[in-house]
C-alpha positions in Angstrom: 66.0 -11.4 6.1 63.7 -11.0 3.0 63.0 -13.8 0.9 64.6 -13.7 -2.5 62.4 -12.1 -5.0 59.9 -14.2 -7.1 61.2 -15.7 -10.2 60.7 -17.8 -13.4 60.1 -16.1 -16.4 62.4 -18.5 -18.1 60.9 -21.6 -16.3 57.4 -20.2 -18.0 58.6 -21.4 -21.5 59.2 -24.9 -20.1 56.0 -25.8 -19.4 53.7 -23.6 -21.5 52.8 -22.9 -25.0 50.3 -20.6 -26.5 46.3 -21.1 -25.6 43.5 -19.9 -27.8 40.4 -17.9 -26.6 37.9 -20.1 -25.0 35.2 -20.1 -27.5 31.6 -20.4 -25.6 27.8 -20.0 -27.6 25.6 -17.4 -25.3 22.9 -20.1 -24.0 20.3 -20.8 -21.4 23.2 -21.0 -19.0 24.5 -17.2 -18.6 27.3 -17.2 -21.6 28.2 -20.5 -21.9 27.4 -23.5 -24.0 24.8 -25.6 -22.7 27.0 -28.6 -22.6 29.5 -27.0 -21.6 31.4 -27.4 -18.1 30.6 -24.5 -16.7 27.0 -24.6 -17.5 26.9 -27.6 -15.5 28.2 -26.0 -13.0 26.5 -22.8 -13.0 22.9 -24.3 -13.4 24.0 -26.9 -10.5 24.4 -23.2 -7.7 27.7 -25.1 -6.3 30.8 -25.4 -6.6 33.4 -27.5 -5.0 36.8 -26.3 -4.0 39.6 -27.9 -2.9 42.1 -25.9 -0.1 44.9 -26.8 2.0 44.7 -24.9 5.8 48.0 -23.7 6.9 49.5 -21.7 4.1 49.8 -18.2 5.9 48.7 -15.5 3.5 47.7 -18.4 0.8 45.1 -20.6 1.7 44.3 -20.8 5.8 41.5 -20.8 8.0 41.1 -17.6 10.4 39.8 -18.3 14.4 36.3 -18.3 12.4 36.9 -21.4 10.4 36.5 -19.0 7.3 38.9 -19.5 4.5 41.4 -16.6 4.0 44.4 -15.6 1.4 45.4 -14.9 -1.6 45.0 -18.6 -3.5 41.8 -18.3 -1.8 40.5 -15.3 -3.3 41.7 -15.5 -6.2 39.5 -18.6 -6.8 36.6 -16.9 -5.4 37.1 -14.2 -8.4 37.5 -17.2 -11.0 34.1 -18.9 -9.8 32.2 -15.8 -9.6 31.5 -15.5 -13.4 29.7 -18.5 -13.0 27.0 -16.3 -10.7 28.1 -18.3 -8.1 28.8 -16.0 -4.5 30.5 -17.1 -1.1 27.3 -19.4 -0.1 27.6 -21.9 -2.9 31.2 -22.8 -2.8 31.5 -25.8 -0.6 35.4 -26.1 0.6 37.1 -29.4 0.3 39.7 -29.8 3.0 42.8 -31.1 0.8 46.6 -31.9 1.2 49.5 -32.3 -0.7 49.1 -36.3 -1.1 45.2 -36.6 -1.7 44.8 -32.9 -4.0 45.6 -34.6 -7.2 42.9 -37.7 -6.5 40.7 -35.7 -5.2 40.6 -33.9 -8.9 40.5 -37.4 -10.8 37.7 -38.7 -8.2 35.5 -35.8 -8.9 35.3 -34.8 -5.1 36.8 -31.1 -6.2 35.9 -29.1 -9.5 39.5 -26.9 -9.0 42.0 -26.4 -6.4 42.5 -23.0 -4.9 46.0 -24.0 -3.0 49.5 -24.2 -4.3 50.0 -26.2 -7.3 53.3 -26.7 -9.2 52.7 -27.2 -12.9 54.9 -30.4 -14.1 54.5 -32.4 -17.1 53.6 -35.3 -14.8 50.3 -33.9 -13.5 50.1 -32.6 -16.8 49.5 -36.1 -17.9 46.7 -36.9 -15.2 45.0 -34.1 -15.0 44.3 -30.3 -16.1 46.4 -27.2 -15.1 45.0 -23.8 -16.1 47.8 -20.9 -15.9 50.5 -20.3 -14.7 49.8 -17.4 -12.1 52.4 -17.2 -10.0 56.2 -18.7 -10.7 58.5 -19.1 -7.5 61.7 -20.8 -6.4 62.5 -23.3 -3.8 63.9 -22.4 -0.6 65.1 -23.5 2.9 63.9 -21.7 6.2 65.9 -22.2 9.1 66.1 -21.1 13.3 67.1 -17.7 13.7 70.3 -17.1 13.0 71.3 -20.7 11.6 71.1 -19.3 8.2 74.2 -17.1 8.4 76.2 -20.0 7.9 74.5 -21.4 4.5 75.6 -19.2 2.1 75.9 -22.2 -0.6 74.2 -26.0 -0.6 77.7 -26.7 0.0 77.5 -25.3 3.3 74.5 -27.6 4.6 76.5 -30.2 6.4 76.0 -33.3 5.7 73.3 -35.3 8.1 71.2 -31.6 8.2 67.8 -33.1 8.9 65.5 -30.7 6.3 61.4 -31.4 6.4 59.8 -31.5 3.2 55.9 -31.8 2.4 54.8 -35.2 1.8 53.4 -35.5 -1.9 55.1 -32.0 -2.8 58.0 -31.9 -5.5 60.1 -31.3 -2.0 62.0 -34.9 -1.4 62.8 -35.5 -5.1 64.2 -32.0 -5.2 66.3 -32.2 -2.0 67.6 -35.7 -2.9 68.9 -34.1 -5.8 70.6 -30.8 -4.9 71.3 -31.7 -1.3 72.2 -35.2 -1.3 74.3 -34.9 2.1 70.9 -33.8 4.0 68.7 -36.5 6.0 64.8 -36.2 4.8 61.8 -36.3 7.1 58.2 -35.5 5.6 55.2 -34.4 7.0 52.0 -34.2 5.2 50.8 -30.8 6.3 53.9 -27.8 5.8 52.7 -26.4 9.8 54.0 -30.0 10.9 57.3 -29.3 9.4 57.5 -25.4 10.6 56.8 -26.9 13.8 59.2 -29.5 13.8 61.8 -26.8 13.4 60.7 -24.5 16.1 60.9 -27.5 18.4 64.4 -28.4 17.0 63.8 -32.1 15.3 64.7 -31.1 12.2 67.0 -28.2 11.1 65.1 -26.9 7.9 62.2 -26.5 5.5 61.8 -27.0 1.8 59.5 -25.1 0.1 58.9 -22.6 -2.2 59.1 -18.8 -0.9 55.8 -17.8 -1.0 54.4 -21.0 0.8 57.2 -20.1 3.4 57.0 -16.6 3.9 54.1 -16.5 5.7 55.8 -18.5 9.0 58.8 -15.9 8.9 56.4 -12.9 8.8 54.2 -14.5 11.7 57.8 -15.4 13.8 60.5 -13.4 12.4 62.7 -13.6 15.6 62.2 -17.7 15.4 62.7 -18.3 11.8 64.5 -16.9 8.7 65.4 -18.1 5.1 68.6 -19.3 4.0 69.8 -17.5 1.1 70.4 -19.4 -1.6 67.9 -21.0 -4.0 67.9 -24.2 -5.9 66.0 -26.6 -8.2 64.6 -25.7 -11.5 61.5 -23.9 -9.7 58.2 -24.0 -9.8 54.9 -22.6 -11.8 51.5 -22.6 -10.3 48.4 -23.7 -12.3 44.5 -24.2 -10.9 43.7 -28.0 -11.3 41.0 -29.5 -12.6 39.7 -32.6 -14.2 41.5 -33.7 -17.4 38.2 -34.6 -19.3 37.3 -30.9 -18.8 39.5 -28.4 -20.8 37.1 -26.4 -21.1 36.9 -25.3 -17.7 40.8 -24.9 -18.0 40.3 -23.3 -20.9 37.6 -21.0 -19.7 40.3 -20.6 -16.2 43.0 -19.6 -18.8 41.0 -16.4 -20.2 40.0 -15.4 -16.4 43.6 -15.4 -15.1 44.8 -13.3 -18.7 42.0 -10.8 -17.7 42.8 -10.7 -13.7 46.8 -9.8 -14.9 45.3 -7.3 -17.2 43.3 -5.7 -14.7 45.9 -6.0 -11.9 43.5 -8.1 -9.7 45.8 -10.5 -9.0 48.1 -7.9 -8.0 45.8 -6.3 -5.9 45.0 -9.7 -4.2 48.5 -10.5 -3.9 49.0 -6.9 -2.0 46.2 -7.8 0.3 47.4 -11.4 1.7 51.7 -11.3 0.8 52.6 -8.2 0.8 54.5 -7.9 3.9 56.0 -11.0 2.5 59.0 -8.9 0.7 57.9 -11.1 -2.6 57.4 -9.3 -5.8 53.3 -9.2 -6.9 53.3 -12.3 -9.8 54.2 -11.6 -13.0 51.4 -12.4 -16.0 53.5 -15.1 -18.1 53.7 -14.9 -21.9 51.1 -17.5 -22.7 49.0 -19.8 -20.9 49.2 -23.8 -20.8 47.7 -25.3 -23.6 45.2 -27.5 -21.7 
């Protein structure tokens, strides 16, 4: 079964509002100001980037212990105006509960892994975007999902996994009230907890699930509703430095104008059966 299309143009306006041009004077550093952000971190040759492994056709490590996908490339392309190649990114291993610290505490500059945009990490840190808009859903065993057509269908005790430190358990609390929560702090944990049988469904959003049904279409499949209000994703960074988000803002406008991101998004997801993302209408304000 293919997962529903990706949405959200109208969860866009919710969360964004229009962002002026980053405004940088041509200096020592490349382009940018000298006390700038990014001149810091261009003159420094490193750059620190937060990833979460198992996030098939996102953010994951191949047999190598290289970093592959689409969140992961497209950070690459956002770091590489700062003359910075493959060598001097140092990758933070990062999960749903520590990503946000790891931000305030300085131990990443951005965070190349899903990252829903919501006034309340709004409020702690930075979130450049949106690139991508998507909508909860529920993956179940093979052919367990013919009888959900509606929430109303889940009955009630249905044990569904959600990612620990995600917007999951608030979300299913809400729109499935009758379902019994377990959490895991890495999303494999919970797609292996259903293959095994402990629990009886995921939450997440499509494209963060896609990637297991592609891998094991004749053990999983998604349900076919969605619920919640949805979700945007942003690239986090510190909140004291807006201009980096700033500066993050005018790369992702150009990589939609150029198509990149769609191009990236062919590479990793496009046997997904998810649309390419959409550019939005604006950018945050950071």
């Amino acid at each position: 079964m293919k997962a529903a299309t990706v949405v959200g143009i109208a969860a866009f306006a919710l969360l964004t509002s229009g962002c002026s041009a980053a405004t940088t004077t041509p200096d020592a550093v490349g382009d940018f100001a000298a006390d700038s952000t990014m001149a810091q971190i261009a003159s420094s040759g490193t750059i620190k980037i937060g990833a979460e492994p198992g996030q098939p056709g996102l953010s994951e490590l191949d047999l190598n212990g290289e970093w592959e996908g689409f969140n992961i490339d497209l950070a690459k392309h956002l770091v590489a105006s700062f003359g910075l190649d493959e060598d001097n990114i140092e990758w933070v291993n990062t999960t749903a509960a520590n990503r946000i610290p790891f931000i305030q505490q300085g131990k990443i500059d951005l965070l190349a892994t899903a990252l829903a945009m919501t006034p309340e990490r709004q409020k702690v840190i930075s979130i450049a975007g949106p690139y991508l808009a998507t909508s909860p859903q529920l993956i179940t065993r093979k052919g367990d999902a013919a009888d959900l057509k509606t929430l109303a269908d889940i009955p009630e005790g249905t044990k569904i996994c959600v990612l620990q430190g995600s917007q999951g358990q608030p979300r299913v609390s809400k729109v499935i009230p009758q379902a019994e929560i377990s959490e895991f702090n890495v999303l494999t944990n919970c797609v292996r907890a259903l293959e095994q049988g402990s629990v009886d469904a995921v939450d997440s959003t499509a494209p963060l699930l896609a990637g297991f049904v592609e891998e094991k279409p004749d053990t999983f499949e998604f349900a076919p509703m969605t619920y919640g209000a949805g979700e945007i994703w942003g690239i986090g960074v510190a909140k004291d430095r807006t201009d980096l988000c700033t500066f993050f803002n005018d790369e992702l406008t150009a990589a939609f104008s150029d198509d990149t991101i769609v191009n990236l998004w062919n590479d990793h997801m496009g046997k997904s059966g998810l649309a390419a993302p959409q550019a939005p209408e604006s950018m945050t304000s950071c």
